[in-house]
C-alpha positions in Angstrom: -27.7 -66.3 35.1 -29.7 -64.8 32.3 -30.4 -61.5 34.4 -27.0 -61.3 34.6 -26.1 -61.7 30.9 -28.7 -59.2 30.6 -26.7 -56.9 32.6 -23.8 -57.1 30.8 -25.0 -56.7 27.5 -26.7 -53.5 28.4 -23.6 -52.2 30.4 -21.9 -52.9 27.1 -24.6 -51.1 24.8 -24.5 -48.2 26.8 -20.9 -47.9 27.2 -21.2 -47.9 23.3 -23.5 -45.5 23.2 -22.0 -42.8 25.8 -18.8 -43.5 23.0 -20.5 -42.5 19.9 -22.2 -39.6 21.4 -19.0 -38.5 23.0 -17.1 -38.6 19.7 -19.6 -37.0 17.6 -19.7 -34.2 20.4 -15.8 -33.8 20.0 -15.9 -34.4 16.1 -18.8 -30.8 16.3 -16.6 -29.1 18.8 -14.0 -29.3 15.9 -15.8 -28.6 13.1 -17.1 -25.6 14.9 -13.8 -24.2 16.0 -12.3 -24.7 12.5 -15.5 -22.7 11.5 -15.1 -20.2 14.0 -12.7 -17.2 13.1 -9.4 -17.5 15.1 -8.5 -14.4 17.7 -5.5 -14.3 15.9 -6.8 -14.1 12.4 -8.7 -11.1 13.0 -9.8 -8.9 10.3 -7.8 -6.3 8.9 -9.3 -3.0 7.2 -6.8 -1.7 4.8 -8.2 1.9 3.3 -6.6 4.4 1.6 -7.9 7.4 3.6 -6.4 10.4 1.2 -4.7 11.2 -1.6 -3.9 14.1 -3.4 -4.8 15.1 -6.7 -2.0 15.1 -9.2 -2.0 18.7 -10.0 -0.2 22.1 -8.8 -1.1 21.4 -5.1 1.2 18.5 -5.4 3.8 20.6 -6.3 6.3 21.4 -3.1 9.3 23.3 -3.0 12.7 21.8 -1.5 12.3 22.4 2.4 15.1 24.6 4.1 17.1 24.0 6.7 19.3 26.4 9.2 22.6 24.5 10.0 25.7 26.5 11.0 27.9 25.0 8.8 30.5 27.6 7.0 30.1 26.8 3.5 33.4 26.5 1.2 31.4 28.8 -1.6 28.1 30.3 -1.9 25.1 28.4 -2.8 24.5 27.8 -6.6 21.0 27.9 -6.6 19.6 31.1 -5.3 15.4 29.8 -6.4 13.5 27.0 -4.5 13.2 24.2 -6.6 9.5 21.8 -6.7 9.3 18.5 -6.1 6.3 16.0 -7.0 5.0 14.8 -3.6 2.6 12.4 -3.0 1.4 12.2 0.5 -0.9 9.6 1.0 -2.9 8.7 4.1 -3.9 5.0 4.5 -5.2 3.0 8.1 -5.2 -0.3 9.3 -7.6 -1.8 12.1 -5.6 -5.3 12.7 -3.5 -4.3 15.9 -0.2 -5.5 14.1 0.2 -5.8 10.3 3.1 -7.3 9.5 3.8 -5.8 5.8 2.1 -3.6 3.2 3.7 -3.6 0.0 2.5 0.1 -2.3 2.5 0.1 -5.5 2.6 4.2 -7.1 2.3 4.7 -10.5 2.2 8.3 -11.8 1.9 10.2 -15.2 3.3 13.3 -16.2 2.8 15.7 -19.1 5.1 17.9 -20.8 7.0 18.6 -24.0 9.9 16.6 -25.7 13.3 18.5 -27.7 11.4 19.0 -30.4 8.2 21.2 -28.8 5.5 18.2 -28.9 3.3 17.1 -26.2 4.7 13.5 -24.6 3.7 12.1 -21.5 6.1 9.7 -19.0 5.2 6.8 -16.9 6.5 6.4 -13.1 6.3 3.7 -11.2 7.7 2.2 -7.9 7.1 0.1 -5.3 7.8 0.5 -1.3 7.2 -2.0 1.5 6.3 -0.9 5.1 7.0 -3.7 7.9 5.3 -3.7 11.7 2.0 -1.7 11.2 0.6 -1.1 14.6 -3.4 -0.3 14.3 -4.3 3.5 13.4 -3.5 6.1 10.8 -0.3 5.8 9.2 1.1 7.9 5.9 3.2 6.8 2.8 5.0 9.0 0.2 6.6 9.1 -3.0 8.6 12.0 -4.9 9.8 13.3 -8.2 13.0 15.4 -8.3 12.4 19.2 -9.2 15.1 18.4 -12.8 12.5 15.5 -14.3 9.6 17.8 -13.3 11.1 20.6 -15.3 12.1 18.0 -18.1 9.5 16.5 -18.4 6.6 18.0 -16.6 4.0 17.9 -14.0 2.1 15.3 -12.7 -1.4 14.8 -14.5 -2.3 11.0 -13.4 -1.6 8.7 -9.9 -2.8 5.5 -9.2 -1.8 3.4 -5.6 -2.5 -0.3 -4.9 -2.1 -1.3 -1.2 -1.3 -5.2 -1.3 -1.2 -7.0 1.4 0.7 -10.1 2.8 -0.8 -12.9 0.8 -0.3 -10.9 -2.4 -4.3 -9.1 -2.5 -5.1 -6.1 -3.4 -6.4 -4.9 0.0 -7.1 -1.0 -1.4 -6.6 0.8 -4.6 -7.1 4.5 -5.4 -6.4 6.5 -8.4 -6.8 10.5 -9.6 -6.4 11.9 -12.7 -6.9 15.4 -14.8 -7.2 13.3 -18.1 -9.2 10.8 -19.0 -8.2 7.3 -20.2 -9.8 4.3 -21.7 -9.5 1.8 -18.3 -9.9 3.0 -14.9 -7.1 0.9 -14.4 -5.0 3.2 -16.5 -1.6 1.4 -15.2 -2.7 -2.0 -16.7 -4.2 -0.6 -19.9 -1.7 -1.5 -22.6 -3.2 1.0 -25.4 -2.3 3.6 -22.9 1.2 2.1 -21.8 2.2 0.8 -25.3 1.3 4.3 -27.0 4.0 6.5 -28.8 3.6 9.3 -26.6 4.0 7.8 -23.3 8.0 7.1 -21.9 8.7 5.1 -19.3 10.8 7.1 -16.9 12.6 6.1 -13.8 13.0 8.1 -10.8 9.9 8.3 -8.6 11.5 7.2 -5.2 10.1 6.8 -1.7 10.6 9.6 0.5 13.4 8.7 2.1 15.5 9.9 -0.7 14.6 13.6 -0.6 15.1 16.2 1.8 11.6 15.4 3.0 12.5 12.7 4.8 12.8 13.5 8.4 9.6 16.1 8.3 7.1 14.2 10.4 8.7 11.1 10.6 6.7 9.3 13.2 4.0 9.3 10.6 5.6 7.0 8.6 6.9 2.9 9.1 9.6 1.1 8.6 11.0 0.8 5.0 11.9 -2.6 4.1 
């Protein structure tokens, strides 16, 4: 009888035991999994590959086009006009990104009515949707009338954020200096006398740019 009793209670000990070892195995399965980076979360590497420098060689004259088309009267302007472009090569290593919101800012320099120096402040913003993994290119422009109103591009800055609202990349060129690196942020250089804001930098789309290459470039959102 007392064997038996015996028997029991050890039958119930280890049945308690195999319990506890089994749930602390689950329990560091768990914590290991939640530890372990999900296949789906993988990594993404957002970089800003190139980007031109805000001077003459981003200067581009309105592409021409042969279309048969008989014209009521003859063309107005008989000179090519420059736009501002900005080209700008970025890549991504995730295999699907599912947005990328750019923020350009750009600063030109020219002359006011009255003959003195004033520089004007662009900004914009365009979102690309349903990056596949590779080399991609984004692009902004300013029309050839507030280049020759205003003037030509001295200044661009880019910040590539991403879905959660990060900066994944930023980038900026310049032919003057500032007081920040961040020159877009800086207030003493926003806030100063001399600097207008200005609209009209727009994504490519907008321009007569926009079908040249356009596999390069995603979906606008």
């Amino acid at each position: 009888m007392k064997l038996e009793k015996y028997n029991y209670r050890f039958a119930v000990l280890c049945a308690l035991f195999t319990m506890v070892f089994v749930g602390m195995e689950a329990f560091g399965q768990l914590r290991r999994a939640q530890a372990a980076p999900s296949a789906k979360q993988e990594k993404n590497n957002i970089k800003i590959e190139r980007m031109p420098p805000p001077n003459k060689t981003a200067m581009i004259r309105t592409p021409e086009f042969n279309a048969r088309v008989q014209n009521t009267m003859p063309p107005v302007t008989r000179k090519p006009r420059e736009w501002a472009l900005f080209e700008v090569k970025y890549s991504t290593s995730a295999t699907w990104t599912d947005e990328l919101t750019f923020n350009y800012y750009v600063m030109t320099q020219g002359k006011d009515d009255k003959g003195d120096e004033i520089f004007n402040f662009y900004t914009t913003t365009v979102r690309y949707i349903d990056i596949p993994k590779g080399d991609h290119m984004s692009c902004v422009a300013i029309a050839p009338s507030q280049i020759e109103r205003y003037g030509a591009p001295v200044s661009l800055a880019l910040e590539i954020i991403d879905k959660e609202g990060e900066v994944a990349d930023r980038k900026s060129e310049s032919t003057i200096p500032f007081p920040n690196e961040e020159w877009w942020k800086d207030s003493t250089v926003l806030d100063n006398p001399k600097v207008k804001r200005r609209e009209g930098l727009v994504d490519r789309s907008k321009t007569p740019f926009a079908l040249i290459n356009i596999d390069d470039y995603e979906v606008v959102q």
